[in-house]
N, C-alpha and C positions, 0 to 999 in steps of 0.2 A: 822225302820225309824230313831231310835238315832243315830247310826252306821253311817247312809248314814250321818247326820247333821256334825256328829265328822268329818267323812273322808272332807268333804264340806270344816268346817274349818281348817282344816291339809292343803288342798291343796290352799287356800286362805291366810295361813301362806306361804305358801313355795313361792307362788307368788309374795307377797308383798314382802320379802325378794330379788327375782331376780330382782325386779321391780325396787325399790331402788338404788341396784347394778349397774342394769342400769343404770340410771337415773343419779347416780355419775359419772359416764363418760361422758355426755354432759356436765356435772356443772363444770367439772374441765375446767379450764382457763390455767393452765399449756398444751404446745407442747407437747403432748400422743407421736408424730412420732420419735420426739429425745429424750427429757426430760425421761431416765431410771427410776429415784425416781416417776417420775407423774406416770409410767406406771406400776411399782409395789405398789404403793397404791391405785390405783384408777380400776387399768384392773387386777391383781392378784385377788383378794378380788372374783370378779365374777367366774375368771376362777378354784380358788380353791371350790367356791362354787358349779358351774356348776361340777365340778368331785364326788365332796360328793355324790351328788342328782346322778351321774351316776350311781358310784358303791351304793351306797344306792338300786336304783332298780335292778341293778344286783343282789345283797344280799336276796331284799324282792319278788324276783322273782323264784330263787333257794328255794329259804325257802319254798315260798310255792307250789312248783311242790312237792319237798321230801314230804310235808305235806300232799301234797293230796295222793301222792304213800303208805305213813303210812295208810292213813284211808282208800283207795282205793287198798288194796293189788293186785287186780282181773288185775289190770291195769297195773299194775308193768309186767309181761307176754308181753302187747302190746308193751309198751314202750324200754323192750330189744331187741321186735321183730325189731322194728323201730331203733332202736340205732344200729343193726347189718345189716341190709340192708344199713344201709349209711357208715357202715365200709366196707361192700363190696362195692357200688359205689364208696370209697374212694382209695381201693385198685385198683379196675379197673383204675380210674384216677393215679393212681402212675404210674404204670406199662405202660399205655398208652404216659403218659409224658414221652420230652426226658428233657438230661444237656445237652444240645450242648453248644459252647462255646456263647458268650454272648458281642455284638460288640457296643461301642459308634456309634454318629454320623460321627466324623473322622475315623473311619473303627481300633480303638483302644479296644483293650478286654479291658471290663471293670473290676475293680478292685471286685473281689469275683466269675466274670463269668466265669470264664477259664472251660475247659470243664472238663465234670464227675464233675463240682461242686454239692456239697450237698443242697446250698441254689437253684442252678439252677431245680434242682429236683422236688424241693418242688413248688418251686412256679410254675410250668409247672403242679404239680402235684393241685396246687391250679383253676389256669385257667383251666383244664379239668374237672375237679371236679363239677366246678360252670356251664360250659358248659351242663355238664349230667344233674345235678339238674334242669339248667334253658330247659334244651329239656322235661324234665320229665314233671316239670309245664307247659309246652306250653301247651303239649299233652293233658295231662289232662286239661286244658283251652278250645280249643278244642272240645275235646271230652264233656264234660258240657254247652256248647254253643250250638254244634248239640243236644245234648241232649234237651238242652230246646226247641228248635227251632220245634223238632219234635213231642214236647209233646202240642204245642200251636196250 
């Protein structure tokens, strides 16, 4: 119960700090739209804040997955299983992507698209990738929906 009280106040801290932040930017009286100095004292301030608190949970996220895999070694096993099924879905996605070449609106290749690009690869290799994944979660959507349907 003290834990939950402390985390309470942590995130009631961290609030009232963005709150603030905020709040500084309606108070400013200075033009935010042109005024560069208004916009680095008044809109930096949140935005450098808002990245802390990002990577912050990125950090206290990572930390504690490894922590639980320390105390939970039995799980380390599933969790390589699962990190290697998605390198195979990833591989299938490469291979599946093309680099074809890569064309503006005016019918102009665009600057990095030319073909057999590296970056065109990847990102073909990104859109199929997310494709699998999102078919996989349908399916299983799905399949959990009839499931319930037929247990009622």
């Amino acid at each position: 119960m003290k834990s939950n009280k402390i985390l309470n106040i942590i995130i009631a801290f961290i609030a009232i700090i963005g709150a603030f932040l905020f709040v500084r930017i309606f108070m400013s009286d200075a033009d935010l739209e042109t005024d560069v100095d208004a916009q680095n004292s008044v809109i930096s301030p949140l935005i450098h804040y808002s990245t802390f608190l990002f990577y912050a949970a990125v950090v206290i996220s990572v930390g504690l997955s490894l922590w639980t895999i320390v105390k939970n070694p039995e799980n380390l096993k599933k969790m390589l299983m699962s990190l290697a099924a998605l390198g195979v879905l990833l591989l299938i996605a490469y291979f599946v992507a093309d680099d074809n070449v890569v064309y503006d609106a005016a019918g102009k290749i665009q600057p990095g698209g030319e073909a057999g690009s590296l970056k065109n690869k990847w990102v073909g290799t990104g859109i199929w990738y997310s494709m699998i994944l999102g078919a996989i979660a349908s399916f299983f959507f799905v399949f959990d929906l009839v499931k319930g349907l037929i247990k009622s």
